[in-house]
Residue frames as qw, qx, qy, qz and C-alpha x, y, z in Angstrom:
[[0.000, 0.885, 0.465, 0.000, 0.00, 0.00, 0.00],
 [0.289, 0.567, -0.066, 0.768, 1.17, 3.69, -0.51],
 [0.491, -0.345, -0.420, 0.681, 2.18, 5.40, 2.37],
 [0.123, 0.819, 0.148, 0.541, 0.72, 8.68, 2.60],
 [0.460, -0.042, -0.408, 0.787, 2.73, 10.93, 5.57],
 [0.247, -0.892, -0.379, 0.012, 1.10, 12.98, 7.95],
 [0.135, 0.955, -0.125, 0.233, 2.32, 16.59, 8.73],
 [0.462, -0.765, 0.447, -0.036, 4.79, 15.79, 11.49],
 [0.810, -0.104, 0.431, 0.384, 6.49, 12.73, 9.28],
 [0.536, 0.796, 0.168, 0.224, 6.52, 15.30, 6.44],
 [0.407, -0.906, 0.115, 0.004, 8.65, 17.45, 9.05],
 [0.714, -0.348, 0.537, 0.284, 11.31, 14.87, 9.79],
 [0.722, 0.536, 0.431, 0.078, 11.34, 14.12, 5.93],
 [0.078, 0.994, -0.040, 0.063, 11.85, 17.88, 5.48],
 [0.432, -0.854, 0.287, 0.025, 15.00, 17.45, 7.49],
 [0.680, -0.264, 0.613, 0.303, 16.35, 14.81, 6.40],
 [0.604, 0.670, 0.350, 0.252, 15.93, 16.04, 2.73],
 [0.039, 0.990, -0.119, 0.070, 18.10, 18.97, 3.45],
 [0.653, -0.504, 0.541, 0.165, 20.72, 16.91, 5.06],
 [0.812, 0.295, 0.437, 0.251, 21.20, 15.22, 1.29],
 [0.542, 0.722, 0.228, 0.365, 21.08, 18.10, -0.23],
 [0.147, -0.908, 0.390, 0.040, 23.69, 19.99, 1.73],
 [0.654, -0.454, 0.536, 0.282, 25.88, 17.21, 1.57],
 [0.648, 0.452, 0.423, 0.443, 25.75, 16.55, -1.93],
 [0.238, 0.955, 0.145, 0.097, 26.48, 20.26, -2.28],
 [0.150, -0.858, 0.490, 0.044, 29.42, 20.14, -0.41],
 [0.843, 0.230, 0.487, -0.004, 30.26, 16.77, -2.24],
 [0.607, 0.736, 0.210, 0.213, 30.47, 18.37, -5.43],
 [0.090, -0.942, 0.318, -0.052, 33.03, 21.18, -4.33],
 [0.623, -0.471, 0.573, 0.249, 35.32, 18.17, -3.57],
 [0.890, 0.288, 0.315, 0.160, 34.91, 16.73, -7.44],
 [0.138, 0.879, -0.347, -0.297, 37.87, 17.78, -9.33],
 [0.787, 0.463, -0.389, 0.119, 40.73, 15.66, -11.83],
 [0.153, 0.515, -0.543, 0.646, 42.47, 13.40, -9.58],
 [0.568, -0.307, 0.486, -0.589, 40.23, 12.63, -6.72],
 [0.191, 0.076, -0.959, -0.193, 39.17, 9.02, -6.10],
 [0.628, -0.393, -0.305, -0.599, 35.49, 8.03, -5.86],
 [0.694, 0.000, -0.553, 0.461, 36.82, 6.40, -2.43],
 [0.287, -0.041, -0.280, 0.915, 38.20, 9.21, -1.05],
 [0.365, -0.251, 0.056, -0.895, 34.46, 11.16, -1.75],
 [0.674, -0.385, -0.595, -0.211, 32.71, 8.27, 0.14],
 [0.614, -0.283, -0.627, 0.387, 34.67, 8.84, 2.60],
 [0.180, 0.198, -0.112, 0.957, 33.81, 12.26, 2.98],
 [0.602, -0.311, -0.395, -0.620, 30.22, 11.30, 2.90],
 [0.696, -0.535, -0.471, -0.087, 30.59, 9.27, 5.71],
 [0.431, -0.038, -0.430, 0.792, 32.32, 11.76, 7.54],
 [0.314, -0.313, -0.150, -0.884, 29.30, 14.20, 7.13],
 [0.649, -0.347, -0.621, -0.269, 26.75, 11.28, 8.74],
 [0.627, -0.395, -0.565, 0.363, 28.61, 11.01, 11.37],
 [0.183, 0.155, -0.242, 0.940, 29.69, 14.78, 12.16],
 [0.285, -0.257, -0.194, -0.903, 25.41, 15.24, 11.72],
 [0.160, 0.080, 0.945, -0.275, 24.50, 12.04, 13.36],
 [0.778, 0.250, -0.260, -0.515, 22.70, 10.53, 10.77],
 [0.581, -0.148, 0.786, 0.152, 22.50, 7.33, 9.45],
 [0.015, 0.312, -0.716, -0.624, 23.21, 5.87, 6.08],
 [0.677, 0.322, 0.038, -0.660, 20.69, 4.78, 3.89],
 [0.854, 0.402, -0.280, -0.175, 22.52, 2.80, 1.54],
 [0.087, 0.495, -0.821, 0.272, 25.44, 0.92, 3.69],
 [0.379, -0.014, 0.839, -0.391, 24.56, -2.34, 4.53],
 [0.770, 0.288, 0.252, -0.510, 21.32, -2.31, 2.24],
 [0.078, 0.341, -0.760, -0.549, 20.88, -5.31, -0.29],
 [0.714, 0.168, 0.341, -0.588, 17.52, -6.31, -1.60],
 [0.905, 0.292, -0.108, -0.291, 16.63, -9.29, -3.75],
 [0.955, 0.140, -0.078, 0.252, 19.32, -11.50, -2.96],
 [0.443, 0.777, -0.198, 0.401, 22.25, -8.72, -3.79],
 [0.591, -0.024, -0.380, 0.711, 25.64, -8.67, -1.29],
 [0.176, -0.851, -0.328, 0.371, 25.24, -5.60, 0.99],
 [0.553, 0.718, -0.034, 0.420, 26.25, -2.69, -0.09],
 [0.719, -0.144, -0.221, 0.643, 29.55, -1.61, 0.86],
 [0.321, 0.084, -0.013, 0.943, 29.33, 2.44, 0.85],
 [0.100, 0.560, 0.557, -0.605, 27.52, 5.11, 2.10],
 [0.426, 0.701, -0.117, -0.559, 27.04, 6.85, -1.72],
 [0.769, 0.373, 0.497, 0.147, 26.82, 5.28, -4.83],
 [0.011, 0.693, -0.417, -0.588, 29.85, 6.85, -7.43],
 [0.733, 0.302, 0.562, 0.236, 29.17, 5.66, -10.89],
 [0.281, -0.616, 0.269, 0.685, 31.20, 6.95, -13.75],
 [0.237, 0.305, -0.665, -0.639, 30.66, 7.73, -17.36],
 [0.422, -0.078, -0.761, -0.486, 29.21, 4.61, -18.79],
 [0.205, -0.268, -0.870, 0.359, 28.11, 3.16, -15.43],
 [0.160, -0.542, -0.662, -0.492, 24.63, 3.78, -15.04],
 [0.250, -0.753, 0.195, -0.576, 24.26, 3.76, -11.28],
 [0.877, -0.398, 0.269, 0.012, 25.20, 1.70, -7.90],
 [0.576, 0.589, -0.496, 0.274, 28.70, 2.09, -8.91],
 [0.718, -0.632, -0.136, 0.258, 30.66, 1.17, -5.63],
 [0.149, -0.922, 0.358, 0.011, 33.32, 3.56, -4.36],
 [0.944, -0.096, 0.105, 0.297, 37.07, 2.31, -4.87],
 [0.530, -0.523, 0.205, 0.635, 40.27, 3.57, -6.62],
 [0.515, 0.545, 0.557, 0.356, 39.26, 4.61, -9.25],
 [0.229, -0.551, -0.153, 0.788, 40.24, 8.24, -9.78],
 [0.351, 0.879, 0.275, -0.171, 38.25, 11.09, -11.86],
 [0.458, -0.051, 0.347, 0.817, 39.82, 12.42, -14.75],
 [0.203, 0.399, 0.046, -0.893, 39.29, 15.56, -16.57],
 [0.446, 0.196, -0.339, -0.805, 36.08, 15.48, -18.73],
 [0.059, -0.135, -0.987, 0.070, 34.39, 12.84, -17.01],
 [0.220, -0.501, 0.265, -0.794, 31.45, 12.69, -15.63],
 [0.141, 0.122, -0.852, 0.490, 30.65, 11.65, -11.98],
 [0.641, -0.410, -0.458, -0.459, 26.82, 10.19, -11.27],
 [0.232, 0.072, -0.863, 0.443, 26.44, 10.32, -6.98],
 [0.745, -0.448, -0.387, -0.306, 23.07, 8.60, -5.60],
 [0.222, 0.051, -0.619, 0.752, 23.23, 9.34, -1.67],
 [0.553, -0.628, -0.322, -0.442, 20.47, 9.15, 1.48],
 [0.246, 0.283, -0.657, 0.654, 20.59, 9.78, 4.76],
 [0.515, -0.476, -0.712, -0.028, 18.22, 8.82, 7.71],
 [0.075, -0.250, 0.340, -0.904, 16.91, 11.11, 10.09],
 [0.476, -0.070, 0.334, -0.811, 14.39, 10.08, 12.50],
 [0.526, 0.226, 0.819, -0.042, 13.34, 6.90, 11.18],
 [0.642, 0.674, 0.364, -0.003, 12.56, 8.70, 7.92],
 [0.581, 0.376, 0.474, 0.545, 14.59, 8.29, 4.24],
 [0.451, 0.792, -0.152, -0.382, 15.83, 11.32, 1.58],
 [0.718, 0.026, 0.587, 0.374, 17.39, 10.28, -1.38],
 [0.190, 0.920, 0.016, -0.343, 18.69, 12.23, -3.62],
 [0.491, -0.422, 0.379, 0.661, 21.44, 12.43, -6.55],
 [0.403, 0.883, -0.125, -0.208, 22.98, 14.63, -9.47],
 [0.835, 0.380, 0.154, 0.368, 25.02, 13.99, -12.21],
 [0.272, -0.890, 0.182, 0.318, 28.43, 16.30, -11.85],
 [0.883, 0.381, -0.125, 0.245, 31.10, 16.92, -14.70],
 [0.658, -0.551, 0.162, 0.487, 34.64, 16.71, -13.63],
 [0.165, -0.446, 0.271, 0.837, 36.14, 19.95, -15.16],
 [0.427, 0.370, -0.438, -0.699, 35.49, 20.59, -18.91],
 [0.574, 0.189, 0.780, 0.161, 33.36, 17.64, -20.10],
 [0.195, 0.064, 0.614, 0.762, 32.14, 17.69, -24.17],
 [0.409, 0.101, 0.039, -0.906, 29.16, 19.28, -25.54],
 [0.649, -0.090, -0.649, -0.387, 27.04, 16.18, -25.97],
 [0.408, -0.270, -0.761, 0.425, 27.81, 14.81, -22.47],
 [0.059, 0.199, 0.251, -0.945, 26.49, 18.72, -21.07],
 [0.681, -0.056, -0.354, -0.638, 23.15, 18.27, -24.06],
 [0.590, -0.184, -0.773, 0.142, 22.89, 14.55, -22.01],
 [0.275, -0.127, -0.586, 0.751, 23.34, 16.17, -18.42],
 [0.153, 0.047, 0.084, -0.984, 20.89, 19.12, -19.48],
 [0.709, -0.131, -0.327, -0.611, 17.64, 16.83, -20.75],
 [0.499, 0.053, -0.791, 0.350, 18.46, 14.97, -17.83],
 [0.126, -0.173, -0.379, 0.900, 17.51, 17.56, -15.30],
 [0.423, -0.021, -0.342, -0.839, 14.62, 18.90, -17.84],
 [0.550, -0.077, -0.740, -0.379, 13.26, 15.70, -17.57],
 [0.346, -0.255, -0.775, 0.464, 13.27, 15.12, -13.78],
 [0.157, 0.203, 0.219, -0.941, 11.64, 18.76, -13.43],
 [0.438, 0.007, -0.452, -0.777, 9.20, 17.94, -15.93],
 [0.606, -0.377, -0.699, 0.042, 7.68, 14.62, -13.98],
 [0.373, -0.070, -0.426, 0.821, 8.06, 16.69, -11.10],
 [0.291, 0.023, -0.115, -0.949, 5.44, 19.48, -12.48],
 [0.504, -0.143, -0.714, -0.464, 3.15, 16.26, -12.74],
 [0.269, -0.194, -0.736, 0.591, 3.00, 16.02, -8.55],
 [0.420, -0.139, 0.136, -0.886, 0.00, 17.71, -8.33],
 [0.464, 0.168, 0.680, -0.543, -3.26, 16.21, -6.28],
 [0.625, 0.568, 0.190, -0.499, -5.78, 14.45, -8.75],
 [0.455, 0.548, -0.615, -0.339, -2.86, 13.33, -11.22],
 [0.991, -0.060, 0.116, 0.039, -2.20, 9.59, -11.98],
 [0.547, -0.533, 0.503, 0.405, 1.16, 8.48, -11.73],
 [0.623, 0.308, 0.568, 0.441, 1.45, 7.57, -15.59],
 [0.071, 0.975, 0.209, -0.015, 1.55, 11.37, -15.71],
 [0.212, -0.926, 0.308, 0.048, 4.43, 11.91, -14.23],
 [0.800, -0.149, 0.538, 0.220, 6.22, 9.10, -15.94],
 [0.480, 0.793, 0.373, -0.040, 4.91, 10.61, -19.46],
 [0.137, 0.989, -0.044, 0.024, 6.58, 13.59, -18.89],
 [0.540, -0.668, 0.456, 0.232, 9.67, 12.40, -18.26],
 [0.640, 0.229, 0.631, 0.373, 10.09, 10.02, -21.43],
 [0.487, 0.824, 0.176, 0.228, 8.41, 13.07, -23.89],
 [0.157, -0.951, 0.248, 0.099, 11.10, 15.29, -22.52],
 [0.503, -0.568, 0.575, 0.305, 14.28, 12.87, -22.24],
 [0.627, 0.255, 0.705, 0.212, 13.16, 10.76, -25.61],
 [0.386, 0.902, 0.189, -0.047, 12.15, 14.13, -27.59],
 [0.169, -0.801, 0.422, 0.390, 15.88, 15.03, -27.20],
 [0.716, 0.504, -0.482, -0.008, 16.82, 11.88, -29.10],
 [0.026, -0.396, 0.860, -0.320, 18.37, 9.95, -25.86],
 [0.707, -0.251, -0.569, -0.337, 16.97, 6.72, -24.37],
 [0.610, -0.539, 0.260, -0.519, 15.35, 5.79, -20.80],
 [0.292, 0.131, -0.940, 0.116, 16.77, 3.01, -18.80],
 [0.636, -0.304, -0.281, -0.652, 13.66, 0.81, -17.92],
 [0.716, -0.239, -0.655, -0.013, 15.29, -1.15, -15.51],
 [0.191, -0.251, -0.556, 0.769, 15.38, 1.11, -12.67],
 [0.119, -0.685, -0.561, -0.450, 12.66, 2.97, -11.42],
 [0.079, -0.401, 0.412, -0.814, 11.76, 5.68, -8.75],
 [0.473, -0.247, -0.838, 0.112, 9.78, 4.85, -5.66],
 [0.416, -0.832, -0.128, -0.345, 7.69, 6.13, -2.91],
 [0.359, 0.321, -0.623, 0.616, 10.25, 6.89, 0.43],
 [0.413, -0.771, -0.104, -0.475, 9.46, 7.29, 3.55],
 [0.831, -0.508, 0.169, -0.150, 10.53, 4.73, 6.66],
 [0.838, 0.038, 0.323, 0.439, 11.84, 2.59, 4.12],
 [0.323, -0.336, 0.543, 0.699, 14.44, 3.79, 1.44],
 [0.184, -0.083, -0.816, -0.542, 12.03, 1.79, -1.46],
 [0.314, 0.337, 0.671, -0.582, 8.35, 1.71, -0.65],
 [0.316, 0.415, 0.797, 0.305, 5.36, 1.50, -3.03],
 [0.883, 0.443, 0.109, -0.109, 4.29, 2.81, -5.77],
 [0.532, 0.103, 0.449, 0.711, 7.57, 2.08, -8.58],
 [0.186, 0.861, 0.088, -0.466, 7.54, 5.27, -10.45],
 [0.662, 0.360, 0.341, 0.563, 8.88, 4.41, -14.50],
 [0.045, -0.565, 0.243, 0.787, 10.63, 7.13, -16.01],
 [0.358, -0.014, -0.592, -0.722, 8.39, 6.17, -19.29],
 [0.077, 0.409, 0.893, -0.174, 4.92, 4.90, -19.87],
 [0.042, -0.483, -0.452, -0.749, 1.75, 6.56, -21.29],
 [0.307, -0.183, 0.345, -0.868, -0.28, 9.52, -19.13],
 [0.630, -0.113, -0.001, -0.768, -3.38, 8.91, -17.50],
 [0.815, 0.048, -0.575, 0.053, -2.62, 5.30, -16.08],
 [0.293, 0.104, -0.704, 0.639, -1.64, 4.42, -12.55],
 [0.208, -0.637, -0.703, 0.239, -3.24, 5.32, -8.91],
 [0.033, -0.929, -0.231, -0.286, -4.46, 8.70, -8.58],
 [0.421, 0.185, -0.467, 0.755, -1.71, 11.34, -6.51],
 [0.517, -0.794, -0.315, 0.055, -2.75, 12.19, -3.39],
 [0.254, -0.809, 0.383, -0.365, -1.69, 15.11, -0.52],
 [0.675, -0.621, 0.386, -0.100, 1.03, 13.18, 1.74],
 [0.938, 0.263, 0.090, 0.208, 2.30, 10.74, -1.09],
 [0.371, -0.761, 0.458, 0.273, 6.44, 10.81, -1.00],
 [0.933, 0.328, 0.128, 0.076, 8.11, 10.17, -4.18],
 [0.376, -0.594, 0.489, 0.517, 11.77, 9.95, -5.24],
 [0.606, 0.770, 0.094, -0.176, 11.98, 11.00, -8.99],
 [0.281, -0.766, 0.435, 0.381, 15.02, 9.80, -10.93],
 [0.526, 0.750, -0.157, -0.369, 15.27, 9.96, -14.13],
 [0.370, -0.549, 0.597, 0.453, 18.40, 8.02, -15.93],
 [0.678, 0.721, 0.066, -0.127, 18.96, 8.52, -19.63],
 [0.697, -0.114, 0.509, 0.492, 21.59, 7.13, -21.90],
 [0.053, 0.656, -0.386, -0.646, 23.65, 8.83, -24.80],
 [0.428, 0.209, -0.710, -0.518, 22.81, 5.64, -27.04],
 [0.543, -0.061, -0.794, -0.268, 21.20, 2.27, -26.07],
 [0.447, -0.608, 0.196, -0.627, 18.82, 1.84, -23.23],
 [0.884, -0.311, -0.245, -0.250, 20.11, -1.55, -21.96],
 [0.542, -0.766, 0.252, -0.235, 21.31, -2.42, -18.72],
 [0.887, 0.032, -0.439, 0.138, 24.19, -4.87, -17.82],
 [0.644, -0.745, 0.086, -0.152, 25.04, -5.82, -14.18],
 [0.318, 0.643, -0.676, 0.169, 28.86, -6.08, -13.30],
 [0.624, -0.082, -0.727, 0.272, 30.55, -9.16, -11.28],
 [0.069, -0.038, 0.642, -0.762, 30.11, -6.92, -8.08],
 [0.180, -0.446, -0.848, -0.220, 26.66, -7.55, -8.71],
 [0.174, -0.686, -0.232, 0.667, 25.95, -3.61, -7.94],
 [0.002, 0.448, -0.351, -0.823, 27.50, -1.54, -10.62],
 [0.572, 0.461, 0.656, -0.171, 25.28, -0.82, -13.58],
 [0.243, -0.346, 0.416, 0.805, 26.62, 0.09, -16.95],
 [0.427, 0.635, -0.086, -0.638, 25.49, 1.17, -20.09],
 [0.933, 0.173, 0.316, 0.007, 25.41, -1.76, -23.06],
 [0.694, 0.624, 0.044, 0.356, 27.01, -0.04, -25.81],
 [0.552, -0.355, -0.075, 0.751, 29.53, 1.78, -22.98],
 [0.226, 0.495, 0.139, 0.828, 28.10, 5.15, -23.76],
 [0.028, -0.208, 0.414, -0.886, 27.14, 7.96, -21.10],
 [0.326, -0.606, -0.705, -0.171, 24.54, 7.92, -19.00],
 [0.022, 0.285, -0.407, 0.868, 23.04, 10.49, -16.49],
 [0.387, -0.518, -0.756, -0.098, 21.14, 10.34, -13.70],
 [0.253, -0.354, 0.256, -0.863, 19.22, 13.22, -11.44],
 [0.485, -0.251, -0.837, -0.012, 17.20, 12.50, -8.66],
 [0.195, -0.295, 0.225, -0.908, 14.71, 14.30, -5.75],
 [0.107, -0.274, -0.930, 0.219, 12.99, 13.02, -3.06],
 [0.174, -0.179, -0.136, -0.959, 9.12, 15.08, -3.58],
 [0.154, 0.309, 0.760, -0.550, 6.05, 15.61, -1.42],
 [0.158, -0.481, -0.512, -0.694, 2.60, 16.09, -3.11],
 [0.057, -0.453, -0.645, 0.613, 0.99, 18.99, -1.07],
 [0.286, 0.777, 0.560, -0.034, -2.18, 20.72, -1.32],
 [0.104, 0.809, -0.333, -0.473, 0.35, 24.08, -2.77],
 [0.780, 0.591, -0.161, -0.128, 1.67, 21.15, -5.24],
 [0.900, 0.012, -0.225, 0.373, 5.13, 19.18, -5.52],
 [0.196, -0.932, 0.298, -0.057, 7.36, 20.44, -2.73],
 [0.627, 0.479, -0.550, 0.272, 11.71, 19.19, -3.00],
 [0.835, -0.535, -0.047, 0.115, 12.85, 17.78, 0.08],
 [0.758, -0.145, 0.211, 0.600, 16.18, 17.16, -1.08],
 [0.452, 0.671, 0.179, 0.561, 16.35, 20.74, -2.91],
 [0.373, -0.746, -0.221, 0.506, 18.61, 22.93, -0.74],
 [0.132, 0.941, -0.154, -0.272, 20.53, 26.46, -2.31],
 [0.000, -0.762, 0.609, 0.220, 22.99, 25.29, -4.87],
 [0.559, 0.139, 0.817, -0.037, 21.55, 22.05, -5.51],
 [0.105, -0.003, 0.744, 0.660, 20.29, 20.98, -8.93]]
């Protein structure tokens, strides 16, 4: 069943959306040629603890999958998302995909943004930009009275109209307690289809679109997700409340995407 939040879990929510999105702001400031995706996990889990939080994604592993091993999820270029942190070190004109949550109160944000490392090319920046379009646009679809297959819609006419393709095997999801909670939220699918949105409903909107082929393939760590034909992918993401004023960002703090 969907989970609809009452005013005082909306609160906590609130908080713990801000917490994402400051860290991921100060996150980014660290990316630069040179750094290892390591070295920003471990910054991330120097923030949890400084804010006394807890990690979302350390430890978690659903359907079978090994736990995961990191508190943020660093996937590069081709990799899709659920990269795992390691040595791997940014170079110029990458770019750097980090998916990151943090627990507050017994309630989930979740939040991440595609970041290039220095100068990346104009195609990867046209990728990055109908990325973002595309999450805002499903976003605009959070209003009371829509049907989820709305806010899927908009996401596909927007990312697909550029000429790029949706990856269909992830999806967004409702948040709250849990991390993942019901409904699934496609980033494609035709309007008018799904349950009605409602006031209290929490959703986490995240888009990922590929530079050529939309299919998926799962590395030996049985985490990392790349891109078939090893071309870019991006991925945005926002944890969002339908309220009776319309879709409010949790995870949207100053300087955030």
């Amino acid at each position: 069943m969907i989970q609809l939040k009452s005013e005082s879990e909306l609160e906590r929510m609130r908080v713990a959306g801000r917490h994402v999105g400051d860290i991921l702001v100060w996150l980014r400031g660290l990316v630069e040629p040179g750094i290892t995706t390591a070295e920003i996990d471990r910054a991330a889990q120097r923030q949890i603890e400084q804010r006394k939080l807890e990690s979302s994604f350390l430890g978690y592993g659903p359907r079978g999958a090994p736990p995961y091993p990191a508190v943020i999820c660093t996937s590069v270029n081709e990799e899709i998302v659920h990269g795992i942190p390691g040595s791997r070190e940014l170079k110029e004109g990458d770019v750097l995909k980090l998916d990151f949550g943090v627990i507050f109160e017994g309630f989930h944000g979740d939040s991440a943004v595609s970041i290039p490392v220095g100068a990346i090319d104009e195609k990867a920046r046209g990728l990055l930009d109908a990325t973002r379009r595309a999450l805002y646009a499903g976003i605009e679809q959070m209003r009371e009275g829509n049907r989820l297959g709305d806010v899927s819609s908009a996401i596909q006419c927007v990312a697909e109209g550029e000429g790029y393709s949706v990856v269909r095997d992830f999806v967004g999801h409702g948040i709250g307690r849990s991390l993942h909670e019901p409904p699934q939220v496609p980033n494609f699918g035709p309007p008018g289809r799904g349950p009605r949105l409602r006031v209290g409903m929490v959703l986490a909107l995240e888009p990922m679109v590929n530079l050529g082929e939309a299919g998926v393939e799962i590395l030996e760590d049985g985490w990392t997700a790349t891109t078939i034909d090893d071309k870019l992918s991006s991925h945005f993401e926002h944890t969002v409340a339908i309220t009776s004023h319309g879709p409010e960002i949790l995870t949207r703090v100053s300087g955030s995407h």
